[in-house]
N, C-alpha and C positions, 0 to 999 in steps of 0.2 A: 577291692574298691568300695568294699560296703559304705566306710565312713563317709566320701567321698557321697553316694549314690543318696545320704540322705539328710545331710546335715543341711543342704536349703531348703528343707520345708521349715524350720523355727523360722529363719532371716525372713523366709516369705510370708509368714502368718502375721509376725510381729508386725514387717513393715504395712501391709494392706491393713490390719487394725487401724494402723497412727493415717494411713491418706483416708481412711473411710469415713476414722472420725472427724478429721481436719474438716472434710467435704459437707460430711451430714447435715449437718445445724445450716449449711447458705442456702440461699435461697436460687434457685433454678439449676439446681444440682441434677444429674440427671445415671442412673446407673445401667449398663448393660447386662442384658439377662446371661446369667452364669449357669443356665439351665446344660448345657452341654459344654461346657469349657475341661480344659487338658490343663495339665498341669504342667508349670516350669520349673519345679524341683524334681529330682534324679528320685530313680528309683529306689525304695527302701527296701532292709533283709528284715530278719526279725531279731538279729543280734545289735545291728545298728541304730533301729529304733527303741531297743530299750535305753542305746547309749546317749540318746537323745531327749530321752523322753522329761527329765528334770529339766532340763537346758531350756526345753519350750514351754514349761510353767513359768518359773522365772522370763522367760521373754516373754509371757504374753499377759504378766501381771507388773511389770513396768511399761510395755507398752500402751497400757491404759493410763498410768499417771502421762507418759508421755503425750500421747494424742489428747490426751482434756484441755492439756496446755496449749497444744497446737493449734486445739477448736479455736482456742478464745482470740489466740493471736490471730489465726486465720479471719474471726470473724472482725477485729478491730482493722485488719489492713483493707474491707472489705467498706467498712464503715468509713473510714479515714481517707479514703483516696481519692487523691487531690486530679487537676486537670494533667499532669504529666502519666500519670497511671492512665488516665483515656488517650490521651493521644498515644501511648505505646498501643492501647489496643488497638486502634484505629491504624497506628502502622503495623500492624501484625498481620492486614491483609495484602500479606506479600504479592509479587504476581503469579506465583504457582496456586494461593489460593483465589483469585477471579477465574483460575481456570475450572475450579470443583463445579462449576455450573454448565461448563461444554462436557465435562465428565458426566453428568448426570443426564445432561439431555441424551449421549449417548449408551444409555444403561439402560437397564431392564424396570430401575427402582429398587431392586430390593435387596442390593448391599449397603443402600443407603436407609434403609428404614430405621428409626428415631431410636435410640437405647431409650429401654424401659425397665422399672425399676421390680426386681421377684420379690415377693413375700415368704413363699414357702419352699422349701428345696431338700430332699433328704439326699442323703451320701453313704454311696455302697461301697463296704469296707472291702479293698482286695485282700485275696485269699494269703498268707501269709508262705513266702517265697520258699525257695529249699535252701538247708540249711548250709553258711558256707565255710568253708575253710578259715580257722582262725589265723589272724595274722597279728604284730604285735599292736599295730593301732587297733585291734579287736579289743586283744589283752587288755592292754591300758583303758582304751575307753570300758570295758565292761567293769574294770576296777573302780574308775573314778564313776558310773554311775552307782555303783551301790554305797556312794556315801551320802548321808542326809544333806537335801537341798538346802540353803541357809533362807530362812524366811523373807518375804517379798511384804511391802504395804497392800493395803488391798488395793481393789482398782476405786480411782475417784467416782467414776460416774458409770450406770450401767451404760452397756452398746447399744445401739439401736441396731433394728433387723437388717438394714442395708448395708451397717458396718460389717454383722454378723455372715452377711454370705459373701461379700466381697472377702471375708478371710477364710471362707470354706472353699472359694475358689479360687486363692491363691495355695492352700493348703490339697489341690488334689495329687493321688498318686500318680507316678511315672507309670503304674498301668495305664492310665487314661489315655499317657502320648502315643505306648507299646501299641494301646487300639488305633491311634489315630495312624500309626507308621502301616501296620498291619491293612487297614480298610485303603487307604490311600488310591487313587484310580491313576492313572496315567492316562493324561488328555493332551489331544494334538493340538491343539490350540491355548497359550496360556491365559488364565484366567485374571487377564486387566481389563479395566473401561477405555481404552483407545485402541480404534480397532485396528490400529497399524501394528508394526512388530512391536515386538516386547525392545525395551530399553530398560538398560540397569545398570545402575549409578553407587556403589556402594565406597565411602569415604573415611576410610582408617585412621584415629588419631591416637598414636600412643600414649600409654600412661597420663589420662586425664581424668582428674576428678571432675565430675558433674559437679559436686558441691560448690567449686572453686568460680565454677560456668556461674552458675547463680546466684553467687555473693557478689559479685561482680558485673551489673548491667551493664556500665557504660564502655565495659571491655569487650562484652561479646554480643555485641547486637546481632549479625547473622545467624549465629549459632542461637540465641533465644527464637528469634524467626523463624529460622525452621523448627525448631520444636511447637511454636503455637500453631506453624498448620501440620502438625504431622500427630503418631500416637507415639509416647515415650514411654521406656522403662528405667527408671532409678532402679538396675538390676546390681547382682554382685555376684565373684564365683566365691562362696567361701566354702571352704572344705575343696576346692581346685588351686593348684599352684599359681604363684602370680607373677611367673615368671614370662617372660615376654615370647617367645619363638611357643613353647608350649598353646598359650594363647591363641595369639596368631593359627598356628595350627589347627586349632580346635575351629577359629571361625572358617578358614578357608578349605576344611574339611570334613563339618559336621559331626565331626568327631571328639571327643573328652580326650585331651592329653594321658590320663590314667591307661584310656584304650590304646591310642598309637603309640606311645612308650619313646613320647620327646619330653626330657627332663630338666632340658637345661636349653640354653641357647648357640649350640653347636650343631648348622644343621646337617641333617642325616637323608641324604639322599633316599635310601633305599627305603624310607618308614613309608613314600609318597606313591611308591609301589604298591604297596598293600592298602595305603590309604591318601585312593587318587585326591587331587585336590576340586574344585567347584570347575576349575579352568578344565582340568583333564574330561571329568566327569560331561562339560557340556560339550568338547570334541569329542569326546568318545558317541554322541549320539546326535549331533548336529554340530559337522565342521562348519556346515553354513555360518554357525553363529560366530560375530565380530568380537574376540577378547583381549582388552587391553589393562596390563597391567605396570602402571607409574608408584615407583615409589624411592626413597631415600635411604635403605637399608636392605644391604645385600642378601640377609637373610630370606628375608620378605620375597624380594627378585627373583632368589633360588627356588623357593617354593612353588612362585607361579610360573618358573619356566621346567618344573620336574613334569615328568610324566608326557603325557604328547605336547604340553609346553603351553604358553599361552601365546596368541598369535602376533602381538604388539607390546614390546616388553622394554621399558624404560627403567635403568637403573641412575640414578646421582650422587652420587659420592659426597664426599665432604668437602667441603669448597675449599679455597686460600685466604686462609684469616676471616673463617669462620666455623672458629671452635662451639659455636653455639648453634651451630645448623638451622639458623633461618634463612638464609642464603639459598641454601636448600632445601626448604620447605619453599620458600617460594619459588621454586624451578618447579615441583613437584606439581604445584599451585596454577602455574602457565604451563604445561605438556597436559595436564589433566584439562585447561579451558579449550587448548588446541585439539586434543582427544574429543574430547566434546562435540566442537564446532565439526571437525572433520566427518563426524560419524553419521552416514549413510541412512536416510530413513527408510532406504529397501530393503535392510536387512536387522536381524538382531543384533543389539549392541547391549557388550557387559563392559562394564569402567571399572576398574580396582585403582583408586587412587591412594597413596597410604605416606602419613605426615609423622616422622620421626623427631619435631622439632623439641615439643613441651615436654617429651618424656627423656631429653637429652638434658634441657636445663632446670627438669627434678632431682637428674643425678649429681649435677655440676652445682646446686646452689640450695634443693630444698624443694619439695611441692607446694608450700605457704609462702615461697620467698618471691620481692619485686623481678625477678627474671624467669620465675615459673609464669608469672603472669603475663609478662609480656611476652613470652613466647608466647602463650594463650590468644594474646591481641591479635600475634600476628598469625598464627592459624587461623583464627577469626577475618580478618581481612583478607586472606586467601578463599577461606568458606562463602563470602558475601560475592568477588570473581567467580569463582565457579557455579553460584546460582544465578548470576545473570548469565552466563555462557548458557545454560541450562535454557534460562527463557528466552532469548534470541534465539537458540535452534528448536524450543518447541511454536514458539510462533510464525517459525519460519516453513514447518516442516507440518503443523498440525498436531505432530503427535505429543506423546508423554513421556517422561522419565518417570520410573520409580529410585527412588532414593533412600537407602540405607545409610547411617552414620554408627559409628561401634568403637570402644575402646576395648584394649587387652587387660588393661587393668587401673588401677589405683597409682596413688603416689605417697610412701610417708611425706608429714608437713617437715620433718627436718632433713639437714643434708644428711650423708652416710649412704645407704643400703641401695634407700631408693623405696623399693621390695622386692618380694618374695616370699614373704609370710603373712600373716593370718591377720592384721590389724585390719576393721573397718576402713579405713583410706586406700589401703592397699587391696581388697577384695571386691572393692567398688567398681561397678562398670556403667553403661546405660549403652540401650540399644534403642535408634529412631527408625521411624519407617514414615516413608513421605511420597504420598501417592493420592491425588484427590478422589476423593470420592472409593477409595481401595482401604484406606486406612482412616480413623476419625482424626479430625484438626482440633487438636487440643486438650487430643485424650492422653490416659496413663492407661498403662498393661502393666501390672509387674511381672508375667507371666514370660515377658521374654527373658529369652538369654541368649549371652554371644554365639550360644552353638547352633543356633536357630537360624543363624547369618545363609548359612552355604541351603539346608533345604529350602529355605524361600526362595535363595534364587532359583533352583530350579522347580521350584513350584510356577514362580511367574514365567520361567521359561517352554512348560507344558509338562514338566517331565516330572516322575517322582524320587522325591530322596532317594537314598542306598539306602535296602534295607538297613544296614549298620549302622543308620545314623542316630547319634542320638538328641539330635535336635528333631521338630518339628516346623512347617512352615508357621511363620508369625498370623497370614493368615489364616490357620489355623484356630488361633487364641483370642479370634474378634469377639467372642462372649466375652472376655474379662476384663474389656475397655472399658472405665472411668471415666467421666467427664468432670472434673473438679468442681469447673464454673465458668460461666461467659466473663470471669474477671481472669486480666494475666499475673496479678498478683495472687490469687489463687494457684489458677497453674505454676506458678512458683515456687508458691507454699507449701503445696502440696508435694513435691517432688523433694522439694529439702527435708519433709519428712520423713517420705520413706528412705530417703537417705540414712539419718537421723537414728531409723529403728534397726537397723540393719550391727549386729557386733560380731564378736568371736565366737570360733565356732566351737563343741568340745574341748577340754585338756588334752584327752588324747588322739585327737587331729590335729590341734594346735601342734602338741610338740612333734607327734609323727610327722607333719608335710614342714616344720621348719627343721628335724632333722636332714630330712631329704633335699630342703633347698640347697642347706649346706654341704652335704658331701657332693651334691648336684654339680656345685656350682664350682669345686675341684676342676676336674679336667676341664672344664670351660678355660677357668684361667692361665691351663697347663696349655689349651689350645693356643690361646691369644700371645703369652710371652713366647712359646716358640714362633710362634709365625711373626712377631716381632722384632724378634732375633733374625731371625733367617731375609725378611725385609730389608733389615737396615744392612747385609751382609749381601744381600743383589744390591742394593743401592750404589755399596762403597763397588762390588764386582762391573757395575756397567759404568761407572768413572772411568774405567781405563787406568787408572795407578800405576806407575810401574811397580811391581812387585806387589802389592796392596789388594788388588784388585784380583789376581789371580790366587792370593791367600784366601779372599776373604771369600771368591769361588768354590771354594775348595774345603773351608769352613762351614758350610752351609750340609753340607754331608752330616757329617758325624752329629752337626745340632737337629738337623731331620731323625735321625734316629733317637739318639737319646729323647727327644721330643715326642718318637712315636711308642715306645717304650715306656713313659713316665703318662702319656695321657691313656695308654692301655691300660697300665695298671692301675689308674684314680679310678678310669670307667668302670672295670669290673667292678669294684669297692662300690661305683654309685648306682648301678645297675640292679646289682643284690639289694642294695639299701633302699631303692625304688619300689624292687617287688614286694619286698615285705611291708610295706607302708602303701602297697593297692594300687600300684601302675602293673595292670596285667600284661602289658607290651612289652615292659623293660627287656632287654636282654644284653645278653653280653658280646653278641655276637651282630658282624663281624667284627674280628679281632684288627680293628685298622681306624687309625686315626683318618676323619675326613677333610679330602682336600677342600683348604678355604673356596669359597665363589667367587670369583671376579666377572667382570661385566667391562664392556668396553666404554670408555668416555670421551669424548660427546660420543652419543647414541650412533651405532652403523645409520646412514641414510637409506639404505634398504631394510631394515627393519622398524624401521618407522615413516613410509613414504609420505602416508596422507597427515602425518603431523607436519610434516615439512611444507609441505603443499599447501596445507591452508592458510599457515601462516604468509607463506609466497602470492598468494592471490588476493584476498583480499583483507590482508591485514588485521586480523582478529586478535594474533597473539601479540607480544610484543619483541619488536625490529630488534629487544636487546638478547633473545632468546635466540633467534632463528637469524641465521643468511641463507639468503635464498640458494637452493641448489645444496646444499649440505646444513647440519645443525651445529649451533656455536653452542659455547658457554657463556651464560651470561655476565653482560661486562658492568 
């Protein structure tokens, strides 16, 4: 996994150069001290950093022409901005941020004390690791660094010292987390400003570019909303697969897909075993705590019901005559406002709400196309409902939510693939965190990443990561928050650039993890047509046919096997092909095709009581979701 553990230190040096510069030149910029900050790139060997080491001259000598460019633009939009740029700001004081001042009266003060900008800072080199095992993404990338770098323009203009540690702190090593995972304390009490239980609200939307979010205002108002009161990361996994269940797994496990050895989107019960998920992990040491998990894609559902399970578990299918799954992204949208409303201020509440819409019509139409976008609008109109649910039960109740938002990945802009490989679009992520007076409003971190998702929750729940994990909590990384500028066109600007600087990773990572997407992605497809075959073969079987019916019963045999036999044999082929390209989990073992997940639809009424109920009292959700007494489908 060497290439994997260190090719996001370029992506992260480059990017924090192009926001540092963007920021520097405005005026009431403001930077937080990097005096003790961790690092959001994986840990480096010493074979991986030679593979790397031309790749980050070249990226940090176009990243200077880039960010020159960005200054001036930043500084013109800053200049030019007419009265609709003030009133967005002026509407950016959501009603989660008029609460940052009840958050503060109840604090100590001193997570809120002002970012201050460091002048001097030195960086102590870790010791260089033991040496590992060659593998062939070694091979190749050691080849392709020892050819001459092709020459770079110089940089426009020199950096100023502020840019200069803002990319010493987005360039520290994975020792730095290894320390923060290692010193970690375990506290009974979790560390938020409201002193009632902990609440946690984390809000999954697949395959979304950020870029797309912010070319586009008049589409995602909510979604920019919560980003001006929360801190964000224009992040990306490059040199990590971008494949979706992989993903997914990494947030709801703390763990690197390289580690738990899910390579494709086939899920695998038993990997959740060995590596419980966030839901398990917070039963396993407080069943007290409330965990509900709503989402649109059964993979996602199996995951947070593996292991002791999670305690409220909403699966939605695919509607009727809606091949484009907003239908069901807004089911997802009302059980999550109902989730909400219903949830008890005497106890801890976890929310997993997770929206399959926009990364269903990047596959059907394109990630640049007019129907990527509106799915976009319409997750955005769901996103704006569930934060007013949010503020009706926190003003109803006193207390807080904390608020995560996370994508698994990128989307190419044309139809085909979607992804799974290494382009910018497709490597793209961003992680929010939204919490007054816990997290800055307004800030960037580039230092998160999605895998940072599961230890924060249990950081805000008192408890510490798994050792294993290779995330750290977010708040962990509050040194390396950025404040653009008190303009939202800045924070804007800013994010589009570090988008902007973020490219490909090595040659050979590139080719090793797009070899591996592809034999990956073999039995996946060997999964889905048998289980397609075999569907439509109970289908005709529960008709009753005469004759037909009892054939096509009977049919369903011989296609299970030759089906469990043919996706045996892809897996092996892509198992081996995994290990050798740095999934240390991969195995080949067991030798068994996994039963699909199914979920019951509409939802059992006993597995989701107090969703029902709320909706039955006093009317929160809407009458077309819920009959009282049992859960409907919406009409």
């Amino acid at each position: 996994m060497s290439y994997a553990n260190n090719i996001g230190r370029v992506g992260a040096l480059a990017v924090t150069l192009g926001v540092g510069w963007a920021v520097a030149s405005a005026s009431g910029v403001a930077y937080a001290d990097t005096g003790d900050s961790s690092s959001s790139s994986e840990s480096s060997s010493a074979s991986s950093s030679s593979s790397t080491a031309s790749s980050s001259d070249d990226s940090d000598s176009s990243a200077s022409d880039n960010s020159a460019a960005a200054s001036d633009t930043a500084a013109d939009d800053n200049e030019t901005a007419d009265d609709a740029d003030d009133e967005a700001a002026e509407d950016s004081a959501h009603r989660r941020t008029t609460k940052a001042s009840r958050a503060e009266a109840s604090s100590d003060g001193d997570d809120d004390a002002p970012a201050e900008s460091v002048t001097d800072e030195e960086e102590a080199e870790p010791d260089a690791g033991p040496t590992e095992k060659p593998t062939v993404t070694k091979v190749v990338s050691d080849g392709v660094s020892s050819l001459p770098a092709p020459e770079q323009p110089s940089p426009a203009a020199p950096l100023q010292g502020s840019t200069l540690l803002a990319s010493l702190a987005a360039a520290r090593d994975e020792l730095e987390r290894n320390t923060l995972r290692r010193t970690a304390v375990t506290t009974q009490q979790a560390e938020v400003l409201d002193v009632g239980t902990p609440n946690v609200l984390v809000i999954g939307v697949d395959g979304t570019n950020l870029s797309r979010v912010l070319a586009h205002p008049e589409l995602t108002t909510n979604f920019f909303k919560l980003i001006q009161g929360s801190t964000t990361a224009a992040s990306t996994i490059v040199g990590h697969t971008t494949i979706s269940n992989p993903s997914w797994s990494s947030i709801l496990t703390g763990a690197w897909g390289e580690k738990t050895g899910v390579i494709n989107n086939v899920f695998t019960p038993w990997t959740y075993s060995k590596w419980p998920t966030v839901f398990t992990q917070l039963e396993t040491l407080n069943s007290a705590i409330e965990t509900t998990s709503i989402a649109n894609w059964n993979v996602i559902s199996a995951i947070a019901a593996s292991g002791l399970g999670v305690d409220n578990l909403v699966n939605v299918p695919e509607q009727e005559n809606d091949p484009r799954w907003l239908e069901a992204d807004d089911l997802v949208g009302e059980y999550t406002e109902a989730a909400i409303a219903a949830a008890s201020a005497d106890v801890a509440n976890l929310i997993f709400s997770y929206f399959v819409g926009v990364d269903e019509n990047g596959h059907l139409y394109g990630g640049d196309s007019p129907e990527y976008l509106e799915a976009l609008a319409n997750f955005d109109e769901n996103l704006g409902l569930i934060m007013a649910a949010v503020d009706d039960w926190e003003d109803l109740t006193g207390e807080q939510w904390t608020i995560m938002m996370v994508t698994d990945h990128g989307h190419q802009p044309q139809k085909g693939f979607g992804h799974g490989f290494q382009s910018p679009d497709e490597t793209s992520t961003f992680v929010i965190a939204n919490s007054p007076g816990l997290f800055t409003e307004g800030g960037v971190n580039l230092k998160y990443s999605i895998v940072d998702v599961t230890p924060t929750v249990m950081h805000l729940f008192g408890y510490q990561p798994a050792e294993d994990s290779d995330g750290v909590s977010l708040t962990d990384l509050d040194d390396s928050t950025v404040l653009p500028g008190d303009n939202d066109a800045l924070l804007r600007k800013a994010l589009q650039d570090a988008i902007a600087m973020y490219g490909y990773p090595d040659i050979g990572t590139n080719i090793a993890l797009s070899v591996r997407t592809i034999v990956a992605t073999i039995p996946y497809y060997v999964d889905n047509i048998v289980n397609g075959i075999t569907s439509g073969l109970q289908s005709l079987a529960d008709q009753d046919i005469f004759l037909i019916s009892p054939l096509a019963q009977l049919a369903i045999i011989p296609v299970d096997i030759v089906g469990d036999i043919a996706y045996i044999a892809t897996n092996i082929v892509a198992q081996i092909v995994a290990r050798l390209t740095g999934v240390e989990g991969a195995s080949i073992f067991p030798l068994q095709r996994p039963t699909t997940p199914t979920f019951p639809w509409p939802p059992e009424e006993s597995s989701t009581p107090d969703l029902v109920a709320v909706a039955c009292t006093d009317g929160r959700v809407s009458s077309a979701l819920f009959a009282c007494g049992a859960a409907a489908v919406a009409v």
